[in-house]
N, C-alpha and C positions, 0 to 999 in steps of 0.2 A: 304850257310847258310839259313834253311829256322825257321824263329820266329812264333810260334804257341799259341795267348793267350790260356788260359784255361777258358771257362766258368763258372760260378756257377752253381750246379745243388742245392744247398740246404743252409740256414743259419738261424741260429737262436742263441737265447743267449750265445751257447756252444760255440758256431766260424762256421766253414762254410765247406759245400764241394765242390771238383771237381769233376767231372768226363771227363775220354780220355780213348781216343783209342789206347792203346800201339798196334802197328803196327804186332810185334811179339807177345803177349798174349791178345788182343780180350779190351773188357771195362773194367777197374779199378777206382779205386776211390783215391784221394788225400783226406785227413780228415785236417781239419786244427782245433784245438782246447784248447779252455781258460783254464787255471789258474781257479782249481777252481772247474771244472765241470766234470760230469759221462758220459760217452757213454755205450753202450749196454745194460745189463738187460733183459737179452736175449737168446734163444738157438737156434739153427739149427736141422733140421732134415736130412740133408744129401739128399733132392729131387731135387737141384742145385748140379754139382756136383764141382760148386766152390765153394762149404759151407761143401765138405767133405773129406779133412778137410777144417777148413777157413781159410784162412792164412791172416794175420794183421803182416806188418811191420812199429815198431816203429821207426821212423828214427831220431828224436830229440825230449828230454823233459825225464821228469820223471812222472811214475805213478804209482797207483798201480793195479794189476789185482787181479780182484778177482772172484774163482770159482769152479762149482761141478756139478758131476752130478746129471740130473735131478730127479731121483730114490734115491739120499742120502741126507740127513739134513746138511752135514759138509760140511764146505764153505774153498778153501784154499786160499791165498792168497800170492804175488809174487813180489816185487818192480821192478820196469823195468827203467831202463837209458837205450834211443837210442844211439844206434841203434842193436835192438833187433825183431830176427823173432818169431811171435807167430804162433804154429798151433795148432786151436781152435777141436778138437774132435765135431763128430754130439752129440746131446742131451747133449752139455753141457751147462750150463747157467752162463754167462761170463757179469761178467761190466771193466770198465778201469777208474778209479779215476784219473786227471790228478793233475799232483800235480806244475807243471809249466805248460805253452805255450809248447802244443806238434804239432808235425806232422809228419802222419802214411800217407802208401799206404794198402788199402786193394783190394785183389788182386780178385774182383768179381765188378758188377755193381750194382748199383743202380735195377736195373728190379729184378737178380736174388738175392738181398740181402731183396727185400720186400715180394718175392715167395715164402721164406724158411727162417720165421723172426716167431719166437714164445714165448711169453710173460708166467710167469710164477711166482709167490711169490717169494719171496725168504725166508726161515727159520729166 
């Protein structure tokens, strides 16, 4: 049996992250996140090629997603109860409304999610 803490690589009012080393798929991220709060607001451009597509696994909580591409005005939006796999398309521009205490694995790291991270209005 080997016990492995996880370190914090990040935390702030939202809740906090992990990041490991899955042994079989490279750096991932553990998201831990409040009741409450937004993550993303954000798009990808596909120059990571774990951002194409993104893959975000909800594994407990509810929230909502909401999102469109970055060439159209119309925003869609999608309730999610984990345990739910999202795969985010490049140039789309995606947030996650937590509507309880969630927690996701997103399946890139921290290096390659700040490489190919692009900020944009939203309509």
């Amino acid at each position: 049996m080997t016990i492995t803490p996880l370190e914090l690589s990040g935390n702030d009012d939202r809740g906090f992250t992990a990041e490991y080393h899955h042994e079989r798929g490279g750096q991932q991220l553990i998201i831990f996140r409040k009741a409450g709060t937004v993550s993303g607001r954000h798009y990808h451009k596909g120059i990571s090629p774990t951002k194409d597509p993104e893959i975000f696994v909800l594994l407990t909580g509810n929230c909502t997603v909401n999102w469109r591409n970055i060439n159209e005005d119309e925003i869609q939006s999608a309730e999610l109860t984990g345990p739910v796999k999202l795969e985010i398309p490049t140039y789309t521009w995606h947030e996650l409304v937590m509507h309880t205490d969630c927690t996701c694995i997103e399946l890139n790291s921290i290096e390659e999610h700040k490489n190919d991270t692009f900020y944009t209005q939203t309509t």
